[in-house]
DSSP file (Angstrom, degrees, kcal/mol; ACC not computed):
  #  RESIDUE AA STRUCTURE BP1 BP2  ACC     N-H-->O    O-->H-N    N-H-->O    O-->H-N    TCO  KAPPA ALPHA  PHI   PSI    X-CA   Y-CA   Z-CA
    1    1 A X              0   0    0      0, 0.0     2,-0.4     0, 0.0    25,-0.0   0.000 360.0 360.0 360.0-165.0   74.8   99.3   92.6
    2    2 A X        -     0   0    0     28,-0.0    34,-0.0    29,-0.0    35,-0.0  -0.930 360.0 -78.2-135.9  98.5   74.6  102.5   94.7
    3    3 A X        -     0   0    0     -2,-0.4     2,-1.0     1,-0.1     3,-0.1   0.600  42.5-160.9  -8.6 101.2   76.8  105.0   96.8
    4    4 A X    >   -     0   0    0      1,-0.2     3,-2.1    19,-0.1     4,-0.3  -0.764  13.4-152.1-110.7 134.1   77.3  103.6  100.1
    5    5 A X  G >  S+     0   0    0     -2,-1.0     3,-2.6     1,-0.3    -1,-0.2   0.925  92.5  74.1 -52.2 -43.6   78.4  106.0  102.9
    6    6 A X  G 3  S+     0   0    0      1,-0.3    -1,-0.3    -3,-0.1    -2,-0.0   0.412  97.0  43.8 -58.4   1.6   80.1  103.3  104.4
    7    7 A X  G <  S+     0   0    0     -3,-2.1    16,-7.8     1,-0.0     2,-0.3   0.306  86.3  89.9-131.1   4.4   82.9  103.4  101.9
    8    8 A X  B <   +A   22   0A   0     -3,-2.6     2,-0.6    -4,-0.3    14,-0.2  -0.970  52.3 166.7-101.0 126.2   83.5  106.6  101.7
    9    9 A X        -     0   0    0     12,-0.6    -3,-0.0    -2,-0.3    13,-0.0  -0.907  29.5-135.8-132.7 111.3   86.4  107.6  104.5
   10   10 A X        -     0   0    0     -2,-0.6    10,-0.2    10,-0.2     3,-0.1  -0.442  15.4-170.9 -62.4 155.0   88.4  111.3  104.4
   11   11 A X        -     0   0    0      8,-2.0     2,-0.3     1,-0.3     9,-0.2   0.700  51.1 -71.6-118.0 -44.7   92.0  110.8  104.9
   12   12 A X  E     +B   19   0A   0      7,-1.1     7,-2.3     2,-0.0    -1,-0.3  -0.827  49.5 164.9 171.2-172.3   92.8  114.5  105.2
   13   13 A X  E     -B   18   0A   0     -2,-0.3     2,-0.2     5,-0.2     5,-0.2  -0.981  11.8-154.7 178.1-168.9   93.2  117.4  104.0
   14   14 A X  E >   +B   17   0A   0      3,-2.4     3,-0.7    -2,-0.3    -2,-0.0  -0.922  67.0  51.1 173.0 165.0   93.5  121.4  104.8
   15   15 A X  T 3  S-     0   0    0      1,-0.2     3,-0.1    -2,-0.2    -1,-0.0   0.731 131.7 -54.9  52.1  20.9   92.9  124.8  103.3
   16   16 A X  T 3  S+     0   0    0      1,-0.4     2,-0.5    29,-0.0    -1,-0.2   0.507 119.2 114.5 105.5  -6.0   89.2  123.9  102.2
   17   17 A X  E <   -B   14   0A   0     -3,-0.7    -3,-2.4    31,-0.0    -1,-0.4  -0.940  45.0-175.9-109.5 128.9   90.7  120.8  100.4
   18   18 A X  E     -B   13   0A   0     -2,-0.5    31,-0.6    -5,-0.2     2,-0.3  -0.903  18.4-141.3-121.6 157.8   90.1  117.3  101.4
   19   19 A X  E     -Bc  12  49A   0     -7,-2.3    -8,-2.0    -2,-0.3    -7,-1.1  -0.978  26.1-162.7-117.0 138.7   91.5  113.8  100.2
   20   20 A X  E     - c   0  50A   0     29,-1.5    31,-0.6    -2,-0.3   -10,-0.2  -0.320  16.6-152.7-108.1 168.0   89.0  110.9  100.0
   21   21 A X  E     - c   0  51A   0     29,-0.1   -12,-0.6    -2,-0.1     2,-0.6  -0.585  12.9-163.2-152.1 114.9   89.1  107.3   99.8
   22   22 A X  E     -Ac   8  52A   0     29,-1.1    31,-4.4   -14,-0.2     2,-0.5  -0.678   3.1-168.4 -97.8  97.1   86.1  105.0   98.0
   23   23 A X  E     + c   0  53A   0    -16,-7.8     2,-0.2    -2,-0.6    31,-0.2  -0.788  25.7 148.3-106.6 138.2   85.7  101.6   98.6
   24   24 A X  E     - c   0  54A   0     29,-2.7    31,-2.4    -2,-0.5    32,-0.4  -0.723  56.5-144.0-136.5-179.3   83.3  100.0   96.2
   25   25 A X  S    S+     0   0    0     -2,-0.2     2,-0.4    29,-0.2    -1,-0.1  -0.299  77.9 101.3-124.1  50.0   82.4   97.0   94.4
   26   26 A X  S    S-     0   0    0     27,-0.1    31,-0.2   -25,-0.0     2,-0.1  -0.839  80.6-105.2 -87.6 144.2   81.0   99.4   91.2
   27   27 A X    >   -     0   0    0     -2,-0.4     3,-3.1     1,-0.1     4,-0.4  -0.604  27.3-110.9 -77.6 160.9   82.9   99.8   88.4
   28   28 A X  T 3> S+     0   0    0      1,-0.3     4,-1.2     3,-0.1    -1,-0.1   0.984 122.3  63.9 -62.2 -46.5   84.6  103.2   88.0
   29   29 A X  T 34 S+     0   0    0      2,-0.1    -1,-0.3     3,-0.1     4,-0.1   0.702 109.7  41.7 -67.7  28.1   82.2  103.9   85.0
   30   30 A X  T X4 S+     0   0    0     -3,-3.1     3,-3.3     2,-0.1     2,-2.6   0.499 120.5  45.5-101.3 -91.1   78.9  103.8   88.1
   31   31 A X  T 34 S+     0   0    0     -4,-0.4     6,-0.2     1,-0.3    -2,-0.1   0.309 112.5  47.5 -16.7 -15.7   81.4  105.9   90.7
   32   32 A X  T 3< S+     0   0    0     -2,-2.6    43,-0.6    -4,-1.2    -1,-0.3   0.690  91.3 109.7-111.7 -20.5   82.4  108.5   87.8
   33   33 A X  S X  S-     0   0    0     -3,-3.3     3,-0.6     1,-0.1     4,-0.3  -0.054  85.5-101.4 -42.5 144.9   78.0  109.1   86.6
   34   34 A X  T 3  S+     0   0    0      1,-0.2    40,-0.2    40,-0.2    -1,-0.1  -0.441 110.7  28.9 -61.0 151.5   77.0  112.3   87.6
   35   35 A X  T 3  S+     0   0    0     38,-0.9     3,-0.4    -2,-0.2    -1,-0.2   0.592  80.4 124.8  63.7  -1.3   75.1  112.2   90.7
   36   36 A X  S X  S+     0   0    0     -3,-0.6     3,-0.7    37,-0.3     2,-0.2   0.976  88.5  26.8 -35.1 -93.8   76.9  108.8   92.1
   37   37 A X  G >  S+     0   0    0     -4,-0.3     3,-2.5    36,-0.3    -1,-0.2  -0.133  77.2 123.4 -78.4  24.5   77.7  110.5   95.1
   38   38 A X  G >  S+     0   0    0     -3,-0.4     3,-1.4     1,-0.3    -1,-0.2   0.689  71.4  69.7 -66.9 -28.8   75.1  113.3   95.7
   39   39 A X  G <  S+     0   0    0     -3,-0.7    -1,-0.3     1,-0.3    -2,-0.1   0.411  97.3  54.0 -95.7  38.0   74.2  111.7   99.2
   40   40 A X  G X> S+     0   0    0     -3,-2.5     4,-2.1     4,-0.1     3,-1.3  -0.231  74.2 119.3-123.9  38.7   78.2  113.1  100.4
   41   41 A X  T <4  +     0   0    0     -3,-1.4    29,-0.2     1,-0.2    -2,-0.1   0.699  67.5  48.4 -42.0 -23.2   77.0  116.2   99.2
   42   42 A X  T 34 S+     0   0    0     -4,-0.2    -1,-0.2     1,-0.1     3,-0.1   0.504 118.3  42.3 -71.7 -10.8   77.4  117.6  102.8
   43   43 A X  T <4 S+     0   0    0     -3,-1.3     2,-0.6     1,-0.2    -2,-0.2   0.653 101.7  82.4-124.3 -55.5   80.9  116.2  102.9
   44   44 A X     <  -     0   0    0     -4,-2.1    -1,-0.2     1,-0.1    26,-0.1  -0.675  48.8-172.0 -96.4 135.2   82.3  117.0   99.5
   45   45 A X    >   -     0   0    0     -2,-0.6     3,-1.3   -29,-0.1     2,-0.8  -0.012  30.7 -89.7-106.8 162.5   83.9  119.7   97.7
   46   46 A X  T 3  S+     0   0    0      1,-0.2    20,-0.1    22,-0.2    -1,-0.1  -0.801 119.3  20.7 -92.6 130.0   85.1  121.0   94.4
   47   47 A X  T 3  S+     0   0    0     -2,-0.8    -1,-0.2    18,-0.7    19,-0.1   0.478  88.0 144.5 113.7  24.3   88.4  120.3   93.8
   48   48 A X    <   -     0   0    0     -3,-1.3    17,-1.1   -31,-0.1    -1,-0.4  -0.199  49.5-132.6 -67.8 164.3   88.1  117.0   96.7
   49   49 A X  E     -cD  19  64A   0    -31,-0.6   -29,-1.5    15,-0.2     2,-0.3  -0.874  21.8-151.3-144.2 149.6   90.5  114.2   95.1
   50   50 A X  E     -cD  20  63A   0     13,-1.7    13,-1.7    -2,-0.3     2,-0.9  -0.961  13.1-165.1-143.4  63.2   88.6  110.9   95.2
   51   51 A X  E     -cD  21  62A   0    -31,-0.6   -29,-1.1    -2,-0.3     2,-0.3  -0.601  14.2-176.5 -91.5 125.3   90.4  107.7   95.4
   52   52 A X  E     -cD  22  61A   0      9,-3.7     9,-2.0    -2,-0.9     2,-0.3  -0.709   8.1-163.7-110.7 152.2   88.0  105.1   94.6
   53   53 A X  E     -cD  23  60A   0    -31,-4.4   -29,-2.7    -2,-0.3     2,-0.4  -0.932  11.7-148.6-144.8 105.9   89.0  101.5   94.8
   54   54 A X  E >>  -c   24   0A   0      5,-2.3     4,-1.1    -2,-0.3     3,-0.7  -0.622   7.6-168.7 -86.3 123.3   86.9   98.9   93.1
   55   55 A X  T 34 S+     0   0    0    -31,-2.4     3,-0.4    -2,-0.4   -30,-0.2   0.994  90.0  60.7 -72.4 -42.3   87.2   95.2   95.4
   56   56 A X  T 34 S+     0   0    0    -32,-0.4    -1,-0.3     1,-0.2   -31,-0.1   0.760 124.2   4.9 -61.9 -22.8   85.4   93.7   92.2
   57   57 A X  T <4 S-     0   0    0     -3,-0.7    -1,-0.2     2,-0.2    -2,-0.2   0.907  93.9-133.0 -85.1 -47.5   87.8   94.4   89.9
   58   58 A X     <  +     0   0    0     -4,-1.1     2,-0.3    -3,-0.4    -3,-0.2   0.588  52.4 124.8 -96.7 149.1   89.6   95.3   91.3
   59   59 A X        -     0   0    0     -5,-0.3    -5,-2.3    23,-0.1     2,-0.3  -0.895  43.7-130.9-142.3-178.9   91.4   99.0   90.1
   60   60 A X  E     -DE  53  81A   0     21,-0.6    21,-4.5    -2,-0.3     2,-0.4  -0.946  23.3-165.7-143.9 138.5   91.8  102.2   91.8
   61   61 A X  E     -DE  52  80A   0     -9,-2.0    -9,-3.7    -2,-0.3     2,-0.6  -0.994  16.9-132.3-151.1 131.0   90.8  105.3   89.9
   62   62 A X  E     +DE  51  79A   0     17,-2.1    17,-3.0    -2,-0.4     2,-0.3  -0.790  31.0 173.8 -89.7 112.2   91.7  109.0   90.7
   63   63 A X  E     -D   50   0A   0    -13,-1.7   -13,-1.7    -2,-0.6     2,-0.4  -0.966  18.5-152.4-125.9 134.8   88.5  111.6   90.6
   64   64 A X  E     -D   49   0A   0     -2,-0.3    12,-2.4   -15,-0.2     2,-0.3  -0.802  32.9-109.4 -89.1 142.8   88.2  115.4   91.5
   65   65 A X  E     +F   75   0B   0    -17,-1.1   -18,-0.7    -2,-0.4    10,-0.3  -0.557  39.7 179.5 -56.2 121.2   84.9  116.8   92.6
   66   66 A X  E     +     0   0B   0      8,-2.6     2,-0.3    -2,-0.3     9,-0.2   0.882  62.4  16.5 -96.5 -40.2   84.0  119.0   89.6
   67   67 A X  E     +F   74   0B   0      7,-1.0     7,-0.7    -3,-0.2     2,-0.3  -0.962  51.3 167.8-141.8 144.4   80.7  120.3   90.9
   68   68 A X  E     +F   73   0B   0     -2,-0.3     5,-0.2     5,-0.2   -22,-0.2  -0.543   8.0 165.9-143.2  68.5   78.8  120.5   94.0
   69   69 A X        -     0   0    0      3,-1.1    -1,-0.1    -2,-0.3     4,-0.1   0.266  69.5 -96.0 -92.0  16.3   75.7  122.7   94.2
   70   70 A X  S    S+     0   0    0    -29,-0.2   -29,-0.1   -26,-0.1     3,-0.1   0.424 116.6  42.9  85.9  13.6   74.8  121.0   97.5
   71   71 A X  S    S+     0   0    0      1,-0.1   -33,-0.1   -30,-0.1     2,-0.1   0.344 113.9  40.3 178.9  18.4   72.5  118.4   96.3
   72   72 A X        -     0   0    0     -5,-0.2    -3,-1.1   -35,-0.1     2,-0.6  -0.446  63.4-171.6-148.1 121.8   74.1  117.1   93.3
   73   73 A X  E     -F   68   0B   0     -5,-0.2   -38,-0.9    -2,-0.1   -37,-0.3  -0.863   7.8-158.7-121.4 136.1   77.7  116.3   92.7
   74   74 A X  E     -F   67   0B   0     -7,-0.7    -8,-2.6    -2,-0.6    -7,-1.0  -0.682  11.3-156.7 -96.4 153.6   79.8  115.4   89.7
   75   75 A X  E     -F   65   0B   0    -43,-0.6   -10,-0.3   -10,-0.3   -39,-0.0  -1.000  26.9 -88.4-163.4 106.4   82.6  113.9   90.1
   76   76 A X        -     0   0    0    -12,-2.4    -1,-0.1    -2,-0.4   -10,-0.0   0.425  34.7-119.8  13.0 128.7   86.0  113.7   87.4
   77   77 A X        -     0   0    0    -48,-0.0    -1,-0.1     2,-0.0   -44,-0.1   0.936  65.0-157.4 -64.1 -43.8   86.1  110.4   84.4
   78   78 A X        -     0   0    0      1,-0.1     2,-0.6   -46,-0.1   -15,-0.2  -0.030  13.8 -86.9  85.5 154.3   89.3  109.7   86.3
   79   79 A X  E     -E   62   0A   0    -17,-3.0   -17,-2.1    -2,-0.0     2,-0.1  -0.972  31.3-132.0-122.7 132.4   92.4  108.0   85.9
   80   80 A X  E     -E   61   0A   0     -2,-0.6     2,-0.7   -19,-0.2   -19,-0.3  -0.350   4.7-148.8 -55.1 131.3   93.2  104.5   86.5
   81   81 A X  E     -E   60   0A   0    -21,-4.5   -21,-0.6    -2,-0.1    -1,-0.1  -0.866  27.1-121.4-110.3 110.2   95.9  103.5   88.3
   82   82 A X        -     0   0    0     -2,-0.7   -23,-0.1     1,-0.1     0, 0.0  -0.429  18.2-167.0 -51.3 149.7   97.2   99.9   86.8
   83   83 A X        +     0   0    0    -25,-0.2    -1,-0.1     2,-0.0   -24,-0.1   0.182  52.2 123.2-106.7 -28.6   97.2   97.2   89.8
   84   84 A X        -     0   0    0      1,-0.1     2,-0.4     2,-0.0    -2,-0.0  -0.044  45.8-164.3 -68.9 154.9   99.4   94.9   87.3
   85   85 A X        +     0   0    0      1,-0.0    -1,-0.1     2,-0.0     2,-0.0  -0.903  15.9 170.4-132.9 102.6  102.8   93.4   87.8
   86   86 A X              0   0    0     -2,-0.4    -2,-0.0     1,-0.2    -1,-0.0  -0.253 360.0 360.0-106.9  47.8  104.9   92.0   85.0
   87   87 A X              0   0    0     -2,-0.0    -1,-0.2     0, 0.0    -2,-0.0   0.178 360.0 360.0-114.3 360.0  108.0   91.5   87.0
C-alpha cells in the first residue's frame, strides 16, 4: 500500500520537535522504506518520533525522521514494541 495522510495525526510537541502517530494497515518494513512518507514532507522533521501502528498486524513500531530535504524523507528501521501478553 501507500502513505495515507489520513493516518498520520501530530500529538505534540515543542522546541522544533514533534511527536507523531501512524495508523496503517502496512507492515512496518513499507512505513520504515525510504520515501514512504515523502508526501508529510511539509509536516515532518528530523528528529520527529513516529509511532506507527499497524491494524493488520497488528504491532506498533517507534521511527525518528532521519532525513528531510523537503521532498523526500527517510524515516528510522524502528523498534517494535511487543503487543503480547503471557500473563
Amino acid at each position: 500500500m501507500a502513505y495515507a495522510a489520513s493516518g498520520l495525526a501530530r500529538l505534540g510537541g515543542a522546541n522544533g520537535f514533534s511527536l507523531w502517530h501512524y495508523k496503517t494497515a502496512d507492515a512496518k518494513a513499507a512505513v520504515d522504506t525510504s520515501g514512504y512518507f515523502n508526501d508529510a514532507a511539509n509536516m515532518l522533521n528530523v528528529g520527529d518520533v513516529v509511532i506507527s501502528y499497524d491494524t493488520a498486524t497488528p504491532t506498533v513500531t517507534l521511527m525518528v525522521v532521519l532525513s528531510n530535504d523537503g521532498a523526500a524523507v527517510d524515516v528510522s528501521d524502528g523498534t517494535a514494541i511487543s503487543l503480547t501478553d503471557t500473563d
